[in-house]
N, C-alpha and C positions, 0 to 999 in steps of 0.2 A: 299491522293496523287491525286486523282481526283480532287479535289478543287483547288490546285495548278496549276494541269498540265490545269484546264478551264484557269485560271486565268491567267497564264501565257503565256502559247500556243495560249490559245486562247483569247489573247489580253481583258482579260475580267474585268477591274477595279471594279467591282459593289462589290465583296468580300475583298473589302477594309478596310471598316467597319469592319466587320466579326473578319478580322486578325489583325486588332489592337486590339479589346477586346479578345485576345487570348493568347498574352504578357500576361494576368496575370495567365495563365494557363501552366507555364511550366509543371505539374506532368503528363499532358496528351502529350508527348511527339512526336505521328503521327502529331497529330493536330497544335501543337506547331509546329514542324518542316515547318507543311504547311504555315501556318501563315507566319512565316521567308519568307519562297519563293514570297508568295504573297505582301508582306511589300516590299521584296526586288526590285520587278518587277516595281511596281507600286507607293512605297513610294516617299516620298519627304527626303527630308535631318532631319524634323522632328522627322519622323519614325526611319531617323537613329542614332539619337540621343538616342531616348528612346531604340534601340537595343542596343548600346554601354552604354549605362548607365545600362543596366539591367548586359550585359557582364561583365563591370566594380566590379557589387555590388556582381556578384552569388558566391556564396561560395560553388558549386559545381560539381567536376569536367568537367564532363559530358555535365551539363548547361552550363558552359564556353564556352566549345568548340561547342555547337552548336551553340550558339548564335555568335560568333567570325565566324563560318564559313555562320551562315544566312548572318552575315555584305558582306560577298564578293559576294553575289549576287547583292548588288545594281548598276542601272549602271552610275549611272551620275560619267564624269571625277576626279573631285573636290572628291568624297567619295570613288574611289578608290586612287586616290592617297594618303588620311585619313588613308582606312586599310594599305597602303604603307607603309607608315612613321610608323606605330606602330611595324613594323618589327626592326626599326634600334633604336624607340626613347626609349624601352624598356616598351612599352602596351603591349606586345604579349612576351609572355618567347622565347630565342631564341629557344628551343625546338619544339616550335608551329608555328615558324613563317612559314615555308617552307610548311605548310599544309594550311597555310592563302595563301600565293603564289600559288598554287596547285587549290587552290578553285577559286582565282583568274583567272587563263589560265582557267579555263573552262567557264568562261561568256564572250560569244563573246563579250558584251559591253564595255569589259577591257579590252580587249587583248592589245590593240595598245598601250594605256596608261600604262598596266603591262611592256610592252616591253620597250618601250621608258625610264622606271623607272628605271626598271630595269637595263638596259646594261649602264645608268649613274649613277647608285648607287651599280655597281658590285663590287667595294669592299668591301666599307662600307657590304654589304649583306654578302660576305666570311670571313670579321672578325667578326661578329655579329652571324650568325649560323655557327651551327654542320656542318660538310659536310653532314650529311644525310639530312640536309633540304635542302642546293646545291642540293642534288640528287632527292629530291621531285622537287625542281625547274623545272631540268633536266627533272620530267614526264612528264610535264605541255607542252615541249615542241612541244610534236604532235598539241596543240589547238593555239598556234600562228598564225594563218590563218590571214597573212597580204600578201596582193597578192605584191609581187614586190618586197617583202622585205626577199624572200627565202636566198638570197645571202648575205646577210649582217647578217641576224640569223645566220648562219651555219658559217659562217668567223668569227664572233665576240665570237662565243661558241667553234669554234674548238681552236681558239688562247689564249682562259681561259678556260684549261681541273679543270674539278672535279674531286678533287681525288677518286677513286672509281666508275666512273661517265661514265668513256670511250667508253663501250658498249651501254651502256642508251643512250648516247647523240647520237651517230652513229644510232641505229634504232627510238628514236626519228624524228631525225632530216628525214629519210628514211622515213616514218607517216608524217609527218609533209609536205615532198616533195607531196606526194600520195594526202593530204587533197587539198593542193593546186592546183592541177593539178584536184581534181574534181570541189574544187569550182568554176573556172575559167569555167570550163565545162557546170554545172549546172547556172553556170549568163552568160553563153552567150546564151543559149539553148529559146526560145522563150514560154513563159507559156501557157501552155492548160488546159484545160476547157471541163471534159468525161461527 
């Protein structure tokens, strides 16, 4: 976790290397995970290739879905909109897909592009999943941190309820108000230096 969190946190590419020859070491699964993080931060569309192709071939549980959820860390537009589309094209079981979405809202570098996908592929996404991946959707909510765009999330989600979803969405959306009113806070606040 400490490799990741240099790597990532602290903007550190040199463990580059590192975490691509570690794709072949899924049985050691801390490291593997890290790997994913650092690939995900730092990779190119290459890396995400060879993560989708590994996703594609595992034949096992577990590995699937780690691998499927390292993919939603990468942040270039173009590859999330990739794990996007594997929700509707039928790459990701519809089972799975609402967890890829989920992992999705928590990478600030997708949000916007999750959003914007989202709310124009809302049906296609409620005929396609379970409502209980609607309702993972529905987590993901609180990390939509698009400043200006409070009012058109909360119009757009209150006028397409989940079934089951009603309370979630309501303190989401409440989180969701909270995160933006610090962000707004925290970027206008002038940086120091103890």
């Amino acid at each position: 976790r400490l490799t990741a969190a240099r790597a990532t946190l602290g903007q550190d590419s040199s463990r580059l290397d590192w975490a691509r020859s570690q794709l072949a070491h899924p049985e050691q699964p801390e490291w593997f995970e890290a790997a994913l993080q650092v690939l995900a931060f730092h990779g190119d569309e290459q890396d995400y290739q060879r993560i989708h192709a590994l996703w594609k071939a595992a034949g096992e549980p577990n590995l699937e879905r780690r691998l499927m959820l390292g993919m939603a860390g990468f942040r270039q537009p173009e590859l999330v909109v990739r794990n996007l589309r594997e929700t509707l094209n039928g790459g990701v079981r519809p089972q799975d897909g609402g967890h890829l979405i989920l992992a999705l809202s928590k990478n600030p570098a997708a949000v916007e592009v999750l959003w914007n996908w989202v709310s124009e592929h809302w049906e296609q996404l409620c005929s396609v999943l379970p409502m209980q991946g609607m309702r993972l959707f529905l987590q993901g909510v609180p990390h939509l941190i698009l400043p200006g765009r409070f009012a058109e999330i909360r119009d757009f989600l209150s006028q397409r309820p989940v079934e089951g979803g009603r309370r979630q969405l309501q303190q989401g959306l409440e989180r969701l108000e909270i995160g933006l009113r610090l962000h707004s806070r925290v970027s206008s606040e002038p940086a120091t230096v103890s």
